[in-house]
C-alpha positions in Angstrom: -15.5 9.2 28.1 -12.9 9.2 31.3 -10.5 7.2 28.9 -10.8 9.4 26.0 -10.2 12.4 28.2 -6.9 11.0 29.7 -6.0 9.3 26.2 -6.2 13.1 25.0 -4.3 14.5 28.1 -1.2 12.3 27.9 -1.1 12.9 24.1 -1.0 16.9 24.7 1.4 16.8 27.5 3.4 14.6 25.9 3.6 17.1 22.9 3.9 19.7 25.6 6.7 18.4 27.4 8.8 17.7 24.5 8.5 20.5 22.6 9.8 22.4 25.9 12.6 20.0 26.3 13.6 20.7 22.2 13.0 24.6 23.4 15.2 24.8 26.2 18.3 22.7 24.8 21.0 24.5 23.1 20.8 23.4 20.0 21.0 25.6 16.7 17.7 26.7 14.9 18.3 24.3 12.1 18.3 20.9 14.6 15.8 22.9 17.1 13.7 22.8 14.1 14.5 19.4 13.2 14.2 17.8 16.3 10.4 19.9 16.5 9.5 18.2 13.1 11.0 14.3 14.1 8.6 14.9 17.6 5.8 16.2 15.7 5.9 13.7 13.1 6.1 10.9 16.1 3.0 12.4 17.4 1.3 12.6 14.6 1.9 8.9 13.8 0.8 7.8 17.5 -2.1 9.6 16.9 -3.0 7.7 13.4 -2.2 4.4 15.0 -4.6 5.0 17.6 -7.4 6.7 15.2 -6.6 3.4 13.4 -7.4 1.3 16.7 -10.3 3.2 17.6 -11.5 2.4 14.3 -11.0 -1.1 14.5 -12.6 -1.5 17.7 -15.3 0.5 16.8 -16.4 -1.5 13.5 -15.7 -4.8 15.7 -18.3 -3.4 18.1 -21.0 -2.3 15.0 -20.5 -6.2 13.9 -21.1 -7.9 17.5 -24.2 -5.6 18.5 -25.2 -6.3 14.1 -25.0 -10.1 15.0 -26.9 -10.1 18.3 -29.9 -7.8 17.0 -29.7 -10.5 14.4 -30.3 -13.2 16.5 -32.6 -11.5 19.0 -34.8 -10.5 16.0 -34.6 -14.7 14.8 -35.7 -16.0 18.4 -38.3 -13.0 19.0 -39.8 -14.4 15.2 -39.8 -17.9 15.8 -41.5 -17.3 19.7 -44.0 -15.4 17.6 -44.7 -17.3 15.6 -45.6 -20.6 18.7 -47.4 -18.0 20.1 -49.9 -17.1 17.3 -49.7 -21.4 16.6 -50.3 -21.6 20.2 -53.0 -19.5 19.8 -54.5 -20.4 16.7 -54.7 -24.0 18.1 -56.2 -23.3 21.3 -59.5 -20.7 19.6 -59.7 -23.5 17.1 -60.4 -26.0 20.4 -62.5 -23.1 21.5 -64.8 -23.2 18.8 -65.3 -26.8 18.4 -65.9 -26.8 22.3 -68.4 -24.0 22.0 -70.0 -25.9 18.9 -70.3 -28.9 20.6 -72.2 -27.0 23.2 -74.5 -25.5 21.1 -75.2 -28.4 19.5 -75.7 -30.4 22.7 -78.1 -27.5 24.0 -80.1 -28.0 20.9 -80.9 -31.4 21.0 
């Protein structure tokens, strides 16, 4: 958020600062003007650029976090799943124990 903040400061001072500096040369109205449109165009394409790298960065981001939720949700499945084996293998020796018991209590 800091970043953004001082991204957005430097851009608006920048376009402060120059349009200041076109206001108080003496130039004629026609290359005041032009000199206004050449800055603002300048700005405007800085401001696309970043946008543009923002963007980039921000899809980049999506991807990476995409790929590790990915993986996360492939090594929580496959613990599950030698759990509930783990499980099932260990009430299936339960059972037989408790049988056996039974059995042997019988007799």
């Amino acid at each position: 958020m800091a970043k953004n903040s001082v991204m957005v400061g430097t851009i608006v001072g920048a376009a402060v600062g120059a349009v200041s500096a076109l206001l108080l040369a003496p130039k004629s109205g026609t290359e005041l003007r032009k000199d206004i449109s050449n800055v603002c165009n300048s700005i405007t394409a800085k401001t696309k650029e970043k946008a543009g790298d923002v963007t980039r960065k921000t899809v980049d981001v999506a991807k990476s976090i995409g790929n590790h939720a990915s993986e996360f949700m492939d090594k929580t499945k496959e613990v599950s799943q030698f759990a509930a084996s783990e499980i099932k293998d260990t009430a299936k020796e339960t059972a037989e124990s408790a049988a056996e018991d039974v059995k042997s209590t019988m007799k």
